[in-house]
CHARMM-style PDB file with segment names, atoms N, HN, CA, C and O in Angstrom:
ATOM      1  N   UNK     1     -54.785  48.136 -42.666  1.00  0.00      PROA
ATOM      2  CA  UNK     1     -55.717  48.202 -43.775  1.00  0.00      PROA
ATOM      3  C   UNK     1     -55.193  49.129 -44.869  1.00  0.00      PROA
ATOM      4  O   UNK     1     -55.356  48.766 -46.034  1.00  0.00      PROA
ATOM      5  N   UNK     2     -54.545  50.353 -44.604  1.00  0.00      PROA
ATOM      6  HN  UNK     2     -54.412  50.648 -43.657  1.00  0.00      PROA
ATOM      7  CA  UNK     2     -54.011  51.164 -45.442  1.00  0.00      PROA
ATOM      8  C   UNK     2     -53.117  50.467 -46.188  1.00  0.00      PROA
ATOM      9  O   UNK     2     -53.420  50.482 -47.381  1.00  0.00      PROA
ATOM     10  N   UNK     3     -51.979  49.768 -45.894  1.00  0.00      PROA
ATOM     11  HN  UNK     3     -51.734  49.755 -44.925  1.00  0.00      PROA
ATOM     12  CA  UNK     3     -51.338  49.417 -46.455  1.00  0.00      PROA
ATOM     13  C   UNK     3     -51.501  48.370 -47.313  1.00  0.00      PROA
ATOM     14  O   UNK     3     -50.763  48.153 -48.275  1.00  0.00      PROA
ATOM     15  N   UNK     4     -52.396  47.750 -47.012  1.00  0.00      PROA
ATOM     16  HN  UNK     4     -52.995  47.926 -46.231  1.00  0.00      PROA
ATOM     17  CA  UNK     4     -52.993  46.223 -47.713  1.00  0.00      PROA
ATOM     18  C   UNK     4     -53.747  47.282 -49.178  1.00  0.00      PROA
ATOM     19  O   UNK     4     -53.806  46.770 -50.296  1.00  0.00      PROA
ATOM     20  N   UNK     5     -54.044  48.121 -49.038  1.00  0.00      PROA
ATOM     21  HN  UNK     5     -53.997  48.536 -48.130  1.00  0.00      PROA
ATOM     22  CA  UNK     5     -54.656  49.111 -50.199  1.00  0.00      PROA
ATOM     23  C   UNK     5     -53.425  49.778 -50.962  1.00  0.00      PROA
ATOM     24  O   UNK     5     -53.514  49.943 -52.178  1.00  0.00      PROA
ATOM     25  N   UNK     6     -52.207  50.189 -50.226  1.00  0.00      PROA
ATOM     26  HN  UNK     6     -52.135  50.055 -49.238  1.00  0.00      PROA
ATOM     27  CA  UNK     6     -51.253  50.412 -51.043  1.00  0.00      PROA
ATOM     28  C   UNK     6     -50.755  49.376 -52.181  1.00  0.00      PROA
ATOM     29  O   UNK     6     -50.872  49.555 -53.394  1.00  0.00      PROA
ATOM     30  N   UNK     7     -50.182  48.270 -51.552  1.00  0.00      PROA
ATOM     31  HN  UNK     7     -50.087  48.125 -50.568  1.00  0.00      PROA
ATOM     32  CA  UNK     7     -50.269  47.245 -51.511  1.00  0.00      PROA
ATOM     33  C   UNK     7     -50.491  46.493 -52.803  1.00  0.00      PROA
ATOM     34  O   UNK     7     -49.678  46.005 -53.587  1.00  0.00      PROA
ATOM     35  N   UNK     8     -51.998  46.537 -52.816  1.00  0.00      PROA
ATOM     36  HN  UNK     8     -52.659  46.934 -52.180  1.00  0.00      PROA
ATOM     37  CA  UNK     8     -53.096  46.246 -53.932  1.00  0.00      PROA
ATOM     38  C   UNK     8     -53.244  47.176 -55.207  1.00  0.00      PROA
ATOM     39  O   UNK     8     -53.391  46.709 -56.336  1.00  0.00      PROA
ATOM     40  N   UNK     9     -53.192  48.543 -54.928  1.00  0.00      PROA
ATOM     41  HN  UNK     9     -53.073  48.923 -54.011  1.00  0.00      PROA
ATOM     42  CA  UNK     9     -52.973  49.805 -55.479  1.00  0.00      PROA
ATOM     43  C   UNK     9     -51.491  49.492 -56.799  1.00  0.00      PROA
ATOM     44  O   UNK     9     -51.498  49.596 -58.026  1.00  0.00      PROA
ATOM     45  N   UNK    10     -50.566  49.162 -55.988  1.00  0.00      PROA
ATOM     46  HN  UNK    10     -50.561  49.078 -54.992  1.00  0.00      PROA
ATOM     47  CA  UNK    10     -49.529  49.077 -56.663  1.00  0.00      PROA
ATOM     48  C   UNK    10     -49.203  47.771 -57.502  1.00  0.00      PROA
ATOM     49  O   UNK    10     -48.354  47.825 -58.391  1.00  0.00      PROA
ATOM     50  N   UNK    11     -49.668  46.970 -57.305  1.00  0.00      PROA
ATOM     51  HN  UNK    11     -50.358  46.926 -56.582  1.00  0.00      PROA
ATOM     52  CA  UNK    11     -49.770  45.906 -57.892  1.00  0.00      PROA
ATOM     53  C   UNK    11     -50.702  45.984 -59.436  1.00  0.00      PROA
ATOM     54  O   UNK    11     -50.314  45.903 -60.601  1.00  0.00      PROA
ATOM     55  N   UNK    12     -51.772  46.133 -58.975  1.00  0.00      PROA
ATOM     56  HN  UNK    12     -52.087  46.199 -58.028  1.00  0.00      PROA
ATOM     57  CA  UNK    12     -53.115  46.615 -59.861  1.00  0.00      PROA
ATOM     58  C   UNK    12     -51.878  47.763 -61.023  1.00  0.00      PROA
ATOM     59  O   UNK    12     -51.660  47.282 -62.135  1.00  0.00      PROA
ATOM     60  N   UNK    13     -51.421  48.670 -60.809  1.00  0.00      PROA
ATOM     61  HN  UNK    13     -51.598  49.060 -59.906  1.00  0.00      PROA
ATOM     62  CA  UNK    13     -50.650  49.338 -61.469  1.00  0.00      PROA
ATOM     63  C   UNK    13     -49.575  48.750 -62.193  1.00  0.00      PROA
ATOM     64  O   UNK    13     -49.295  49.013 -63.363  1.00  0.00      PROA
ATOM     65  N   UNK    14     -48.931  47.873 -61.387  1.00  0.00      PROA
ATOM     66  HN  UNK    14     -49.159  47.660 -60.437  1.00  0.00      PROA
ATOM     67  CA  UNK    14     -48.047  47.381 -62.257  1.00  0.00      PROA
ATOM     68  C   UNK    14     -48.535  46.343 -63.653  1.00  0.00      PROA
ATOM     69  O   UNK    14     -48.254  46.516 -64.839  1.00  0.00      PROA
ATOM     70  N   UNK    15     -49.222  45.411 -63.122  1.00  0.00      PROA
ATOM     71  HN  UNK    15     -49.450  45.270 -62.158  1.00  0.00      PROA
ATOM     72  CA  UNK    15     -49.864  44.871 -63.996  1.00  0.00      PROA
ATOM     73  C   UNK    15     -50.676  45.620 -65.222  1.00  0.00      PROA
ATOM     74  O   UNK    15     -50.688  45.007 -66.290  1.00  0.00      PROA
ATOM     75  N   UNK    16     -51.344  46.869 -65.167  1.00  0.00      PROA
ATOM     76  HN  UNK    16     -51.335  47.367 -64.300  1.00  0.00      PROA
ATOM     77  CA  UNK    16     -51.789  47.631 -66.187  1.00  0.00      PROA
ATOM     78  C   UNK    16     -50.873  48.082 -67.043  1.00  0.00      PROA
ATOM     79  O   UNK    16     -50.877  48.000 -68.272  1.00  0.00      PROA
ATOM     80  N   UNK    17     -49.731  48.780 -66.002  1.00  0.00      PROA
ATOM     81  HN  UNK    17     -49.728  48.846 -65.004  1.00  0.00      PROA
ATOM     82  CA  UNK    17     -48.583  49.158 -67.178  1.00  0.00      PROA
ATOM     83  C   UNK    17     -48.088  48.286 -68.270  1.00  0.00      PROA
ATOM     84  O   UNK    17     -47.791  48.674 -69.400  1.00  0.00      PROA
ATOM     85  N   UNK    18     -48.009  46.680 -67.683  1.00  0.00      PROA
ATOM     86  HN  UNK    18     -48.250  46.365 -66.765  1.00  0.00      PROA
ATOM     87  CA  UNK    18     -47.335  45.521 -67.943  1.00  0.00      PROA
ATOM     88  C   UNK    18     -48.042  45.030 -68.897  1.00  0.00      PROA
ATOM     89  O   UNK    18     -47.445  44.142 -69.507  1.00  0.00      PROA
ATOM     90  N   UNK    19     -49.502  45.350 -69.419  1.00  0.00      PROA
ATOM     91  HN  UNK    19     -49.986  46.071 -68.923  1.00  0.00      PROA
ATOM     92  CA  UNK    19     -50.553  44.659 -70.300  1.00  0.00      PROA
ATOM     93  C   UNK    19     -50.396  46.010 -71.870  1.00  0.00      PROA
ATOM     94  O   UNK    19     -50.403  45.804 -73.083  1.00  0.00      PROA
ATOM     95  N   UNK    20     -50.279  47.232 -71.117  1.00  0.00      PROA
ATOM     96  HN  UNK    20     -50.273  47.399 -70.131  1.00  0.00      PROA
ATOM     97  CA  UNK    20     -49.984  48.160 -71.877  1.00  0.00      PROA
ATOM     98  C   UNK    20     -48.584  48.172 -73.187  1.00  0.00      PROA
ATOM     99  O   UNK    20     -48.379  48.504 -74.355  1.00  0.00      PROA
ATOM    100  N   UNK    21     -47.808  47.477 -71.843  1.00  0.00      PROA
ATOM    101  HN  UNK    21     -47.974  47.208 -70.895  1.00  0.00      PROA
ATOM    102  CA  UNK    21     -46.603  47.795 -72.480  1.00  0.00      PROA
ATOM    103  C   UNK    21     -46.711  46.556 -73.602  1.00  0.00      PROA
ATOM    104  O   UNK    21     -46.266  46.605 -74.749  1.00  0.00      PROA
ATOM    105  N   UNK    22     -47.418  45.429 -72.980  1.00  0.00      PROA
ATOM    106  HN  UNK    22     -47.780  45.389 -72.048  1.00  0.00      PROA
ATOM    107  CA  UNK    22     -47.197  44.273 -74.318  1.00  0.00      PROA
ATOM    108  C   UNK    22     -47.957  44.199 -75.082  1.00  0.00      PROA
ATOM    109  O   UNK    22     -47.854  43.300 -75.917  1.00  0.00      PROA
ATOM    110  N   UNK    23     -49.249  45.281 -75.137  1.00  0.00      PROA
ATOM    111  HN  UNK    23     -49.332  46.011 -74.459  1.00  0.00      PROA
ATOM    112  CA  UNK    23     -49.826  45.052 -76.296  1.00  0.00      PROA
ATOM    113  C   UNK    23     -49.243  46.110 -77.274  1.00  0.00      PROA
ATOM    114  O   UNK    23     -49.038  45.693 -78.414  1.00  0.00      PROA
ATOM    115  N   UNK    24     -48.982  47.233 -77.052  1.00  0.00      PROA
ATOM    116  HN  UNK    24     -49.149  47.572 -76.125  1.00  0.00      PROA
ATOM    117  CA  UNK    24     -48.552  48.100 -77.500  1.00  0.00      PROA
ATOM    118  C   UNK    24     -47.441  47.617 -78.424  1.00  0.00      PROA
ATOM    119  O   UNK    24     -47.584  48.211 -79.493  1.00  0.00      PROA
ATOM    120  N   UNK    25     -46.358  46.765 -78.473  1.00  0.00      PROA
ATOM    121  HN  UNK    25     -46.242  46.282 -77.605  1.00  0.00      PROA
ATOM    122  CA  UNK    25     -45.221  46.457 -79.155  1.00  0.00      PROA
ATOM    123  C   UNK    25     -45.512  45.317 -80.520  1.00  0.00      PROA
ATOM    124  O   UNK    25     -44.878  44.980 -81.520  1.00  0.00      PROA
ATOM    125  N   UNK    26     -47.390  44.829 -79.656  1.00  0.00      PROA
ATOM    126  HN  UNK    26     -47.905  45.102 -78.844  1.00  0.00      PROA
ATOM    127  CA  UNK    26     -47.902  44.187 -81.125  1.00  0.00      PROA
ATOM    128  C   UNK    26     -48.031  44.958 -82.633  1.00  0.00      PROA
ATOM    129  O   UNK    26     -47.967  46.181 -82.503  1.00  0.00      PROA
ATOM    130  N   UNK    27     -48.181  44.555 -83.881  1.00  0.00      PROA
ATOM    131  HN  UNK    27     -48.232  43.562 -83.987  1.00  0.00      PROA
ATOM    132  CA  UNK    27     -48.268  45.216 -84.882  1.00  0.00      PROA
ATOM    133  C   UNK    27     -49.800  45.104 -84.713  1.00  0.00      PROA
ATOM    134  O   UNK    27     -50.478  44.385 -83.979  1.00  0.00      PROA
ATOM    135  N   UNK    28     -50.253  46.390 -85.965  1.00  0.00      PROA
ATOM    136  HN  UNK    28     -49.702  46.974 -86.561  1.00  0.00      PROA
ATOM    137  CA  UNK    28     -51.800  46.222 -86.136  1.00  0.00      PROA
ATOM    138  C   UNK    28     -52.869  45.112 -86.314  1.00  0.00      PROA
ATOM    139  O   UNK    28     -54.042  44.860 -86.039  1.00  0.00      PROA
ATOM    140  N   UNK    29     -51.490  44.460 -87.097  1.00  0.00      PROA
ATOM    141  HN  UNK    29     -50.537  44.665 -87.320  1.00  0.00      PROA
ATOM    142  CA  UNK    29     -51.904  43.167 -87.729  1.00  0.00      PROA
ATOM    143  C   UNK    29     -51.975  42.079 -86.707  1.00  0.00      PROA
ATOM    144  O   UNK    29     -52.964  41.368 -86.528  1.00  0.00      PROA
ATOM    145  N   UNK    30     -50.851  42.006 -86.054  1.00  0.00      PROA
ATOM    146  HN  UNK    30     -50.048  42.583 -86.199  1.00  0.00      PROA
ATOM    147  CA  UNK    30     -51.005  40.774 -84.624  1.00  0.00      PROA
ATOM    148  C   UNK    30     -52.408  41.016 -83.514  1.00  0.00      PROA
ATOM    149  O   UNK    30     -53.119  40.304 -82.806  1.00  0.00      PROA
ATOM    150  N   UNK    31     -52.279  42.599 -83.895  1.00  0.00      PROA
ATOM    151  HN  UNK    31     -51.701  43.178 -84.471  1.00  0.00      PROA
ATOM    152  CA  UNK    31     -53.773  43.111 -83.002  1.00  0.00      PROA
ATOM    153  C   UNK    31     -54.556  42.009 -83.166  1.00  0.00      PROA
ATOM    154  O   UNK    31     -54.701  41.012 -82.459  1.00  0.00      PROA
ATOM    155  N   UNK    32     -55.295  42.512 -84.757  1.00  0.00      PROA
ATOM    156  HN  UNK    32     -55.177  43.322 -85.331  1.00  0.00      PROA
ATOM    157  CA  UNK    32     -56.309  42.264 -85.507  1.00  0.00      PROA
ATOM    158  C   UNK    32     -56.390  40.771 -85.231  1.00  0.00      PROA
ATOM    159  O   UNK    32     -57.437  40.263 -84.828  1.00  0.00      PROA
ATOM    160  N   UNK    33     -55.315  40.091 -85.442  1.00  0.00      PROA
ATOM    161  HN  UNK    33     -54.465  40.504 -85.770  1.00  0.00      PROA
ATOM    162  CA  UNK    33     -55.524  38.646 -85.474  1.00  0.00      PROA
ATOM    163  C   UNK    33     -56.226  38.119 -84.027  1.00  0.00      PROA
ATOM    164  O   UNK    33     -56.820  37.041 -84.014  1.00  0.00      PROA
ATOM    165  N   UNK    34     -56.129  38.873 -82.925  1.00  0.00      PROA
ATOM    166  HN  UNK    34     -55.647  39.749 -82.935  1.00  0.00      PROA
ATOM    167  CA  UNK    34     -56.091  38.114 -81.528  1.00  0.00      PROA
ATOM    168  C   UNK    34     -57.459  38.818 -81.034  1.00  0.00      PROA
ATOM    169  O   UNK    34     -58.087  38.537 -80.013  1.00  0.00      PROA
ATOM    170  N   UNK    35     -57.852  40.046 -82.242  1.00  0.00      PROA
ATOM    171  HN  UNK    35     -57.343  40.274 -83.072  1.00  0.00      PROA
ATOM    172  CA  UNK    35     -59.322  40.351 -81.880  1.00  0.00      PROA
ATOM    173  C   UNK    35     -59.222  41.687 -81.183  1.00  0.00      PROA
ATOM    174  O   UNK    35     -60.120  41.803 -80.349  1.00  0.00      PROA
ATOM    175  N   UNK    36     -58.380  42.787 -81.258  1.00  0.00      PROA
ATOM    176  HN  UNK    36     -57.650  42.693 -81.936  1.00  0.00      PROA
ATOM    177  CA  UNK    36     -58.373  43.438 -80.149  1.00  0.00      PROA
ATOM    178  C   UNK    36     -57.895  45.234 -81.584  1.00  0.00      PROA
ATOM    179  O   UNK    36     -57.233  45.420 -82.605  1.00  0.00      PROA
ATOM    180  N   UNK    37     -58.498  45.773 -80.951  1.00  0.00      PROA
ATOM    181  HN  UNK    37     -59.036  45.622 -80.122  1.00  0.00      PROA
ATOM    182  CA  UNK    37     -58.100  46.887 -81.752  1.00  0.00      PROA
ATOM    183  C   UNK    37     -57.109  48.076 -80.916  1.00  0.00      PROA
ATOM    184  O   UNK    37     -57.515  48.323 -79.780  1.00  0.00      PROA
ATOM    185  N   UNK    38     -56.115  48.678 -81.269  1.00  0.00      PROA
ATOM    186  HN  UNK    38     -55.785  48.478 -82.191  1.00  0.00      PROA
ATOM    187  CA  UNK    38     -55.360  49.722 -80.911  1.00  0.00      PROA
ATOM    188  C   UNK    38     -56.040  50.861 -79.704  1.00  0.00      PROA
ATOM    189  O   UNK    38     -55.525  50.680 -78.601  1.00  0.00      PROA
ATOM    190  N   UNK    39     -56.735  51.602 -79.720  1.00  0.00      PROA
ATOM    191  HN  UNK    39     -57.154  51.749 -80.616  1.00  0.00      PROA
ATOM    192  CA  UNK    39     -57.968  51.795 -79.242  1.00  0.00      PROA
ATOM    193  C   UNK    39     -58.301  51.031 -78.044  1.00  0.00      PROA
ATOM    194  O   UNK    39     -58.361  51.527 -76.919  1.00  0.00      PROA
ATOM    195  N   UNK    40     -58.491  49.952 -78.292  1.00  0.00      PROA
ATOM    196  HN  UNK    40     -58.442  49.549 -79.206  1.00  0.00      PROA
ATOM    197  CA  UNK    40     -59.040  49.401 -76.693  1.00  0.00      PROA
ATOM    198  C   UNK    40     -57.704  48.911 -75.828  1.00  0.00      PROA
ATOM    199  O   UNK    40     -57.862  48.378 -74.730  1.00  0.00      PROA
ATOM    200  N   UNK    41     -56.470  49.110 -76.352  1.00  0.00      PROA
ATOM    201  HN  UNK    41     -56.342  49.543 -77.244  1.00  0.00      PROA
ATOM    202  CA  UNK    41     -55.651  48.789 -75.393  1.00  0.00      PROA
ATOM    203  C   UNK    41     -55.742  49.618 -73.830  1.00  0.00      PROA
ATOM    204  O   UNK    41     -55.672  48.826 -72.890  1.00  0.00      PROA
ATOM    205  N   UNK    42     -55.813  50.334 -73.633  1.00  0.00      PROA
ATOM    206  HN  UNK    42     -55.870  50.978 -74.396  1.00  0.00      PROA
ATOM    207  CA  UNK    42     -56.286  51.286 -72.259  1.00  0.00      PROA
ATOM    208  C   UNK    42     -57.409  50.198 -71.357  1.00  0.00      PROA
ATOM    209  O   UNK    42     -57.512  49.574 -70.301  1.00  0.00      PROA
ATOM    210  N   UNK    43     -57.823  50.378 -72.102  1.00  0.00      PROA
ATOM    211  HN  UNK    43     -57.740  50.885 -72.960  1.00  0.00      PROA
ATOM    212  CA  UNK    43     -59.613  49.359 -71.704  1.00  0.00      PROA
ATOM    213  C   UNK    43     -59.188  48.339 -70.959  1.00  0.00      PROA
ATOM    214  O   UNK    43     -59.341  48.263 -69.740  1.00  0.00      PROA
ATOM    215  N   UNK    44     -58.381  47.132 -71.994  1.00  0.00      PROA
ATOM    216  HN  UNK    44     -58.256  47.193 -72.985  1.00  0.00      PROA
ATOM    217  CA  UNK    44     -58.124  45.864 -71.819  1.00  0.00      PROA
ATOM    218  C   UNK    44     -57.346  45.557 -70.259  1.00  0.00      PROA
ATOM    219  O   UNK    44     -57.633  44.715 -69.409  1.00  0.00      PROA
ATOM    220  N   UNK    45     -55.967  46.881 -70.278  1.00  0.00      PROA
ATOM    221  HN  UNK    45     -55.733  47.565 -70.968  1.00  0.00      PROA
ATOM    222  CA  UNK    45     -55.323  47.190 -69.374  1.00  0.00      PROA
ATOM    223  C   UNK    45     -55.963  47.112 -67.921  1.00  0.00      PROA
ATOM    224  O   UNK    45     -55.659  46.521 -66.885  1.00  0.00      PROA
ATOM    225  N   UNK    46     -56.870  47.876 -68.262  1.00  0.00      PROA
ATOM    226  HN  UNK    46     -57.117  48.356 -69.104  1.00  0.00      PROA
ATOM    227  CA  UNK    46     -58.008  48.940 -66.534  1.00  0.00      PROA
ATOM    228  C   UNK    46     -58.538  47.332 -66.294  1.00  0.00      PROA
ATOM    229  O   UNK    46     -58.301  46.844 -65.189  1.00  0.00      PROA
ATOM    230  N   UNK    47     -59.227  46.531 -67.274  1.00  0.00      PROA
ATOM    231  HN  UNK    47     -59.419  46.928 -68.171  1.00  0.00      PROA
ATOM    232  CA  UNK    47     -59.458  45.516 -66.949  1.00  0.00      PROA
ATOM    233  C   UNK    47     -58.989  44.399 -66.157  1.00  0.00      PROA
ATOM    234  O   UNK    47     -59.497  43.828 -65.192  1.00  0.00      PROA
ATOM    235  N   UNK    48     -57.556  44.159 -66.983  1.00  0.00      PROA
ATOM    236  HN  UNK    48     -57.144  44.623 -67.767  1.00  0.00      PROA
ATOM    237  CA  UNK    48     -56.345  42.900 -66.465  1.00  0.00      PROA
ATOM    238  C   UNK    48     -56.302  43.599 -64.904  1.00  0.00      PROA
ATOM    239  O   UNK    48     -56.512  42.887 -63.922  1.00  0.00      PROA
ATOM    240  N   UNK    49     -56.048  44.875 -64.783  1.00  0.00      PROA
ATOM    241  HN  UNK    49     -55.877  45.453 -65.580  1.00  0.00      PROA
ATOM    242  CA  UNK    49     -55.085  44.983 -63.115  1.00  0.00      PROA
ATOM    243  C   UNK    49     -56.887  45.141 -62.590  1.00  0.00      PROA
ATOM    244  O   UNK    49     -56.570  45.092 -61.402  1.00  0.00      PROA
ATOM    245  N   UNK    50     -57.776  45.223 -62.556  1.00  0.00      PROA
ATOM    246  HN  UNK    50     -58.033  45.263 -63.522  1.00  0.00      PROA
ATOM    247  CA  UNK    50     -58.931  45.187 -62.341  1.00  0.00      PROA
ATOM    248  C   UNK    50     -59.540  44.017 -61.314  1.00  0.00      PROA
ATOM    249  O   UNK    50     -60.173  43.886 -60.266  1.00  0.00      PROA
ATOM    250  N   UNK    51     -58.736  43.090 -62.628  1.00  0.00      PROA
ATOM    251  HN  UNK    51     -58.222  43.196 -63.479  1.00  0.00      PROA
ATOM    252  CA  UNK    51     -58.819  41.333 -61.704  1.00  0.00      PROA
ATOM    253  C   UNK    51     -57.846  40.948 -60.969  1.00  0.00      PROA
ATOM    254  O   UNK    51     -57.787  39.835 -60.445  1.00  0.00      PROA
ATOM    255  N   UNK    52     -56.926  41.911 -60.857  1.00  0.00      PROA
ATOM    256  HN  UNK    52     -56.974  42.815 -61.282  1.00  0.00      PROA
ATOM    257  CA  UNK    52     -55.628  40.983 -60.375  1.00  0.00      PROA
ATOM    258  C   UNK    52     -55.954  40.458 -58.873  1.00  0.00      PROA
ATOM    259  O   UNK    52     -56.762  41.065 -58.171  1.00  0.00      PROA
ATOM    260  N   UNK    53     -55.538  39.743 -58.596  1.00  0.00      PROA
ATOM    261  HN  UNK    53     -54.881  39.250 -59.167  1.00  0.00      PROA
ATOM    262  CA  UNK    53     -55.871  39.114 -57.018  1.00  0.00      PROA
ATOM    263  C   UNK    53     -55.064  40.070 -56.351  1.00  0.00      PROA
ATOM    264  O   UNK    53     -54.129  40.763 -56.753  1.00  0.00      PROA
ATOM    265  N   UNK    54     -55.696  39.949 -55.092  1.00  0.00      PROA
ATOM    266  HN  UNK    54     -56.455  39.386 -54.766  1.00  0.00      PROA
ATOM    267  CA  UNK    54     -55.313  41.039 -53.564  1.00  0.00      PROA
ATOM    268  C   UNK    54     -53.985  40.160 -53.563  1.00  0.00      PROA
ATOM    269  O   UNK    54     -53.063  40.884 -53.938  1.00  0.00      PROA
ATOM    270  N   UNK    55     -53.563  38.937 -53.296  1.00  0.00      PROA
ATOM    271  HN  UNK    55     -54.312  38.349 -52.991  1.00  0.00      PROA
ATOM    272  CA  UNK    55     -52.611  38.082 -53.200  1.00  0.00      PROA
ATOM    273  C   UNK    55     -52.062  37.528 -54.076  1.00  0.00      PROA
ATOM    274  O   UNK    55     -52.896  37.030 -54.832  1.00  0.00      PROA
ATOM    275  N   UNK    56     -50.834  37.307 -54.452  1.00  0.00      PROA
ATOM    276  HN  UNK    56     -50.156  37.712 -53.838  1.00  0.00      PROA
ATOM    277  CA  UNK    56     -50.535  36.787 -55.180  1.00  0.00      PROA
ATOM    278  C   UNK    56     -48.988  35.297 -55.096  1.00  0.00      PROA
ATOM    279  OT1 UNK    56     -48.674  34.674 -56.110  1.00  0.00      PROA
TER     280      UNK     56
END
């Protein structure tokens, strides 16, 4: 069970970093267009690895 939580733990992480890292390289303007402000990138992130499936 521990490990199935590591596991999940690390995954969930990677994927946050991974949402971080690509919104971040958008301009303000590509933001704006797709609806999303500078600011909520953190948010959006906690969200994406939030859902990620236990399995993949």
């Amino acid at each position: 069970m521990m490990m199935f939580n590591l596991v999940r733990f690390l995954r969930q992480r990677r994927t946050y970093w991974s949402v971080v890292q690509e919104l971040s390289t958008y301009t303000d303007r590509e933001l704006h267009d797709i609806g999303i402000d500078r600011a909520d990138i953190h948010a959006i992130a906690r969200l994406a690895a939030k859902e990620t499936p236990a399995q993949a």
